[in-house]
Short mmCIF file of the C-alpha atoms (twelve columns), coordinates in Angstrom:
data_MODEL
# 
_entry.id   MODEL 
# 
loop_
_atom_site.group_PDB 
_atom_site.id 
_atom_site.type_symbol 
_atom_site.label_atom_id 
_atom_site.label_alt_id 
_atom_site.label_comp_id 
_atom_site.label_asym_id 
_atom_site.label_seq_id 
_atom_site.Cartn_x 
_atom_site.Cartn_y 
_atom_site.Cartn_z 
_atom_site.pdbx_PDB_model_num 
ATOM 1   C CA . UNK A 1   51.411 1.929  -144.028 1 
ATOM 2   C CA . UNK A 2   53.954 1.277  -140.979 1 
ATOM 3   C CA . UNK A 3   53.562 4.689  -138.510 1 
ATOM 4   C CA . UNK A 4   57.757 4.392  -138.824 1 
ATOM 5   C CA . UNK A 5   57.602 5.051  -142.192 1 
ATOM 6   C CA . UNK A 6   55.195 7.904  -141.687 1 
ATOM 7   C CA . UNK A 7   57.084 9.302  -138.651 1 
ATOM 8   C CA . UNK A 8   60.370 8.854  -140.563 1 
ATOM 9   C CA . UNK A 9   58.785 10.567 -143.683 1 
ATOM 10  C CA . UNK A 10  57.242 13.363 -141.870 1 
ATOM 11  C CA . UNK A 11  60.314 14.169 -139.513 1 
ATOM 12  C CA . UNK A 12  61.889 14.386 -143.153 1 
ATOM 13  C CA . UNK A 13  59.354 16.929 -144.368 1 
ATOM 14  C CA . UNK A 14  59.757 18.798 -141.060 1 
ATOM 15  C CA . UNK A 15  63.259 18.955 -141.336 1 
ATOM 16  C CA . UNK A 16  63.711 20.113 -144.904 1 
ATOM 17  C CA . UNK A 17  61.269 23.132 -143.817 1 
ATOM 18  C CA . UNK A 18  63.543 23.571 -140.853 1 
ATOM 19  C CA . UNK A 19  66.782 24.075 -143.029 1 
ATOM 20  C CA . UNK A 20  64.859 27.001 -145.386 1 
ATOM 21  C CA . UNK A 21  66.307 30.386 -144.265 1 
ATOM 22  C CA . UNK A 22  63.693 33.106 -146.178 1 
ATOM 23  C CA . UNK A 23  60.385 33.988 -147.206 1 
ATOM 24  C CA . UNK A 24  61.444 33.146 -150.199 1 
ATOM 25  C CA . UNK A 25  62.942 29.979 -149.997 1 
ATOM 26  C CA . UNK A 26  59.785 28.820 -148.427 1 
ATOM 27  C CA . UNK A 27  57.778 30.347 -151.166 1 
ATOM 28  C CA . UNK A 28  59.646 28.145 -153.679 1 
ATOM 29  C CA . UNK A 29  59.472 24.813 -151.686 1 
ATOM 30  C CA . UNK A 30  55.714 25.045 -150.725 1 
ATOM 31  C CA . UNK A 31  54.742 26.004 -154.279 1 
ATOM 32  C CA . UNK A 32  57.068 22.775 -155.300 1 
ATOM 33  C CA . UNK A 33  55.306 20.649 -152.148 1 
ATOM 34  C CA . UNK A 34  51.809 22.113 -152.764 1 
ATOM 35  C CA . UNK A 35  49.277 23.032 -155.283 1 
ATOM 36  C CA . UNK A 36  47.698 26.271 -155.043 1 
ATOM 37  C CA . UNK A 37  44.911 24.931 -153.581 1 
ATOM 38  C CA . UNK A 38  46.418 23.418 -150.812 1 
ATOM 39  C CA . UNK A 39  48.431 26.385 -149.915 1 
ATOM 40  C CA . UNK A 40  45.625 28.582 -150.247 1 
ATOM 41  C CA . UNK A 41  43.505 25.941 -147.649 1 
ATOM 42  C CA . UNK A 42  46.841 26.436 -145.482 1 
ATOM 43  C CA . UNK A 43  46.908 30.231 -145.591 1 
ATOM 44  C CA . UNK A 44  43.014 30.487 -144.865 1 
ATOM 45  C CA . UNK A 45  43.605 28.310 -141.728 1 
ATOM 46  C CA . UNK A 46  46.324 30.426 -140.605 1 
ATOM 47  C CA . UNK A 47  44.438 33.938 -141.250 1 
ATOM 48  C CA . UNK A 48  41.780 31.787 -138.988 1 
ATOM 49  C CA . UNK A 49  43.864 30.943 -136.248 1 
ATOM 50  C CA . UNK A 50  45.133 34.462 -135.920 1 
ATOM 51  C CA . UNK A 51  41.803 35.832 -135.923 1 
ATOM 52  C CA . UNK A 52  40.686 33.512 -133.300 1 
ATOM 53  C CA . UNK A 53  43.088 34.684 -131.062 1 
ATOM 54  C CA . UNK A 54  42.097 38.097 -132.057 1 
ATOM 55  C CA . UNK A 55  38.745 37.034 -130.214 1 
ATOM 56  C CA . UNK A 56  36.455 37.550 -133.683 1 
ATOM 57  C CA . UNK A 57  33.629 35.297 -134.266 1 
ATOM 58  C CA . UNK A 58  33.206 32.550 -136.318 1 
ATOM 59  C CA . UNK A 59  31.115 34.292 -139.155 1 
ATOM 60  C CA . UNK A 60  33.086 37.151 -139.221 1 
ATOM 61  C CA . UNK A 61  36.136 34.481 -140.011 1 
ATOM 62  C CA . UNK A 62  33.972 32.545 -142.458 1 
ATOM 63  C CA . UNK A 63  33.113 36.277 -144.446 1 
ATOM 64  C CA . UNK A 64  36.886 37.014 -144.549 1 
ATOM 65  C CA . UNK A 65  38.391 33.816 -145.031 1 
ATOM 66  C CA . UNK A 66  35.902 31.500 -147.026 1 
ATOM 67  C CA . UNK A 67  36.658 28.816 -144.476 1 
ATOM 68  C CA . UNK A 68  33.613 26.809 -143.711 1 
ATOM 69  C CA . UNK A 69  32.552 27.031 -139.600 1 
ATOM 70  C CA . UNK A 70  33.024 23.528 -139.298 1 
ATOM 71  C CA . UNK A 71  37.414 24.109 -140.632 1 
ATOM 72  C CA . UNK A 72  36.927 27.425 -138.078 1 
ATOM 73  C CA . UNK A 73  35.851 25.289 -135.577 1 
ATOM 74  C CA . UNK A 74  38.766 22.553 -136.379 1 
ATOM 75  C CA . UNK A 75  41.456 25.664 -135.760 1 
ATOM 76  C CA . UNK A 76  40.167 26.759 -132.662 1 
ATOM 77  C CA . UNK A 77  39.744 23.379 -130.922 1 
ATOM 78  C CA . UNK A 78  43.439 23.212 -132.286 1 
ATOM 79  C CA . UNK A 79  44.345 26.651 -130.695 1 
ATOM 80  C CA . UNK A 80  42.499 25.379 -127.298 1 
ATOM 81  C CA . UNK A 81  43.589 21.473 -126.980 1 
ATOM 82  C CA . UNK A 82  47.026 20.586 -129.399 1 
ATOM 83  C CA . UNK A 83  50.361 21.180 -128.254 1 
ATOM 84  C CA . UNK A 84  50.332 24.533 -129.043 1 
ATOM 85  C CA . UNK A 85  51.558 24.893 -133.196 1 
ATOM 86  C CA . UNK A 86  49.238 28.020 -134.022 1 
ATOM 87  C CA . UNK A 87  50.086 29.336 -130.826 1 
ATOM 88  C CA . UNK A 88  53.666 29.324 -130.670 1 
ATOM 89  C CA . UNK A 89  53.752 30.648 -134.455 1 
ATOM 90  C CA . UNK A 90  51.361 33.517 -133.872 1 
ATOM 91  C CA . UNK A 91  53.148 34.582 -130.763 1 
ATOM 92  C CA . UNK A 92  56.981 34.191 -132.702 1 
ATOM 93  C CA . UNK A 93  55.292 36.385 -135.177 1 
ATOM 94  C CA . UNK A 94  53.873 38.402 -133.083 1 
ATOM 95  C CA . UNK A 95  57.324 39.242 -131.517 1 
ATOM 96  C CA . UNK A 96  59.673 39.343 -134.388 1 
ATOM 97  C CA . UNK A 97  56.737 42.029 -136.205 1 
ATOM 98  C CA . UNK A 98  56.320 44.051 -133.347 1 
ATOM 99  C CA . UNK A 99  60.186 44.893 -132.902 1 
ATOM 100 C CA . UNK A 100 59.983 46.172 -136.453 1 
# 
């Protein structure tokens, strides 16, 4: 496939997620998007990047999560070396939980 198509299909994706407003409107388009599978795989990797940056070590991650040390290892090189996703989105959640 032409990369333009992909970049013009993903900046779609990315901004239909940008115009959901709620938990719950993203709950209804990700269960539409995803299976349960996928979102489960999602949420894992999430729970793992948070725990990373919680300092814990892989095999207490891989007990909690089910994620295999190799996906563990995926999110923290992420966490370390990408432009920052996991880390800005732990941090805004970080901020917007802690004022409550």
């Amino acid at each position: 496939m032409n990369n333009r198509i992909d970049d013009e299909r993903l900046e779609f994706l990315y901004r239909g997620i940008l115009t959901l407003d709620t938990v719950e409107d993203c709950r209804r388009f990700f269960e539409d998007l995803c299976t349960p599978s996928e979102l489960l795989e999602m949420s894992r990797r999430m729970q793992a990047a948070k725990m990373l940056k919680n300092n814990m070590v892989y095999t207490e991650i891989a007990a909690e999560t089910g994620l295999s040390t190799a996906t563990i290892s995926r999110v923290n090189r992420c966490l370390k070396y990408n432009d920052g996703g996991y880390v800005k989105v732990l941090d805004d959640l970080d901020r917007v939980y802690r004022k409550k």
